[in-house]
C-alpha angles and dihedrals in degrees: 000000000000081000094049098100090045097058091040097051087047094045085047079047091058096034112049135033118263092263093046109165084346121129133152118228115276091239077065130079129207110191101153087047095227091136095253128102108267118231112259124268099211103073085208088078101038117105132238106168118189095220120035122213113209127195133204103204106260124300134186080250116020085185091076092049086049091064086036088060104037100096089047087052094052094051093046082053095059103041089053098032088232137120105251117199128200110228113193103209123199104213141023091241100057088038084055081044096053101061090038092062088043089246077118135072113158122018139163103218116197115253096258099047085047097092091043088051099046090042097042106022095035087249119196115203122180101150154057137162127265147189112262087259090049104250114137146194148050141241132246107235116191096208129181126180128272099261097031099110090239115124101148140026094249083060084069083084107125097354129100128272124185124225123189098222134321085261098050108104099200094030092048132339090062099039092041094057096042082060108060095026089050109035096004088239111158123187131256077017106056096007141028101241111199125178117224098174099233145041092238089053090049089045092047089040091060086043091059093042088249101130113025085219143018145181114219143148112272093215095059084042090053090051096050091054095042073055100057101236094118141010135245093230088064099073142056124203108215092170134019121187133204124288110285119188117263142228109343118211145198147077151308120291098239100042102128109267091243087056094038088050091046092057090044095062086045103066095037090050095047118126103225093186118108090007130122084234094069093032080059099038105036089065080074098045092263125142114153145356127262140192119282138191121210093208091042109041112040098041087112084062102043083048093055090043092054087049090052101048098253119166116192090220113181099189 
C-alpha cells in the first residue's frame, strides 16, 4: 500500500491530459500558459499596498509562528520599504478568501489548499522550503495511539479518524482516497470522519486519545514532538505515503512586478542561521528556500485531486 499514491498519480498521468479538472478563475489570465494568474497588464489594476499582510498556512497556535516569522518579516520590510504585518488565519478557506478579496499579499499555502488558491486567489507560488542539500517534501502518516486496538489500516472500520479540512492534501483529500481505493472504506459508512482544522490539533487530538485515528502531515508532527508538545511514544504510524511537496509560497497575482521581484529576492537571500525560523523549521530537515513551478511541482497533487473528484469551485 505504501506504493499506492505513487501507481494512481502515474495511471491519472496516462489517463488524463496535464490540466485535468484544472482551471484558473475567469477574472485570471494565463497567457504564457504556466498554470498561474498572470500580472496584470494594465498598471491601473495592479497593487502597491503600504502596508503588506503575510500569512503562514494555519497552526493549533498561530502566536508562536508569529515569533517564528518575525526576522523574515523584517527583512521582507526593509527590502520593499513597506510595513509588513503577520496575519494568523484559522482555515484554509478564509486564508484562499483573503487573497481573493485582496485583504491578502504574501502566503504560504499547505500542499493540498495550493491548487484552490492559484485557481481561485490568483495565487503566485514560486517557492518552498528545502533541506540544505535541496531535497523537499514531507510524507502523510495515518497514526493512531499505542492501546487503541488499532494494528492495520483496515482496523480503522467503525472508529474515528480525524481529517485537517476537505482542501488539505496530506490531512484529507490523499488519505481519504487511500481509504476507499485501497480497503473500500467510506466514510460515515465504514468510518466516523471528523474535521480538526489543523494538523497540530489532529496530532494533539491522537495524543490525548480524542480521535482513535488521524492524517496528518509527519513534519508538523515532528515538530510538535522536537517542541516538546507531545511525545514520540504517543503515536503509532500505521501508513506512511510517498514524499509530497511542502508548503508553497509566494503573492498575490496583481502586486505590481517591481514589488513581486523584491519579495522574491527576498526569500531566496534570507540568512536562515541564527534565526527562529531555522530553530522552527530545521527540526524538520529545512534549511532554505528554493525555486518552485506550479505547473511543475504540485502535479502529483492536481493528479490526486482529479482521481478523487476535486473541483476547484470559486464561487
Amino acid at each position: 500500500m505504501r506504493r499506492f499514491l505513487v501507481a494512481l498519480a502515474v495511471a491519472v498521468i496516462a489517463t488524463v491530459p496535464a490540466y485535468g479538472a484544472f482551471q484558473l478563475d475567469s477574472r485570471y489570465q494565463d497567457a504564457d500558459d504556466d498554470m498561474v494568474a498572470d500580472i496584470p497588464a494594465d498598471k491601473a489594476q495592479q497593487a502597491d499596498p503600504a502596508t503588506m499582510i503575510f500569512a503562514y498556512t494555519p497552526v493549533e497556535d498561530p502566536a508562536v509562528y508569529a515569533e517564528v516569522w518575525q526576522e523574515f518579516i523584517d527583512a521582507l520590510a526593509e527590502a520593499t520599504g513597506k510595513r509588513v504585518q503577520f496575519f494568523p488565519v484559522q482555515s484554509n478557506a478564509a486564508q484562499i478568501e483573503a487573497m481573493r478579496a485582496g485583504r491578502l499579499h504574501i502566503a504560504g499555502f499547505n500542499t493540498g489548499s495550493n491548487p484552490l488558491a492559484v485557481a481561485c486567489a490568483g495565487f503566485r507560488p514560486f517557492a518552498m522550503m528545502a533541506a540544505a542539500d535541496g531535497s523537499y517534501g514531507y510524507e502523510m502518516e495515518i497514526i493512531t495511539y499505542p492501546g487503541s486496538g488499532i494494528e492495520k489500516l483496515a482496523d480503522l472500520k467503525g472508529r474515528t479518524v480525524a481529517f485537517t479540512a476537505e482542501t488539505s492534501n496530506s490531512g484529507y483529500k490523499a488519505p481519504s482516497t487511500l481509504l476507499k481505493s485501497e480497503l473500500g472504506l467510506e466514510p460515515e459508512r465504514d468510518y466516523e470522519p471528523t474535521f480538526s482544522g489543523a494538523h497540530d490539533n489532529s496530532v494533539l487530538g491522537v495524543a490525548h486519545k480524542d480521535y482513535d485515528a488521524a492524517a496528518v502531515a509527519n513534519s508538523i508532527k515532528a515538530r510538535m514532538i522536537d517542541r516538546g508538545v507531545v511525545k514520540a511514544d504517543q503515536f503509532k504510524t500505521l501508513y506512511t505515503s510517498q514524499t509530497f511537496p511542502t508548503t508553497g509560497f509566494g503573492v498575490a497575482h496583481n502586486l505590481t512586478p517591481e514589488l513581486q521581484d523584491k519579495i522574491k529576492d527576498v526569500f531566496f537571500s534570507f540568512d536562515w542561521k541564527g534565526t527562529k525560523l531555522e530553530e522552527e523549521f530545521s527540526k524538520s530537515g529545512e534549511a532554505q528556500f528554493i525555486p518552485i513551478s506550479f505547473k511543475d511541482h504540485w502535479a502529483v497533487i492536481r493528479q490526486i485531486d482529479e482521481a478523487s473528484g476535486v473541483v476547484y469551485s470559486c464561487n
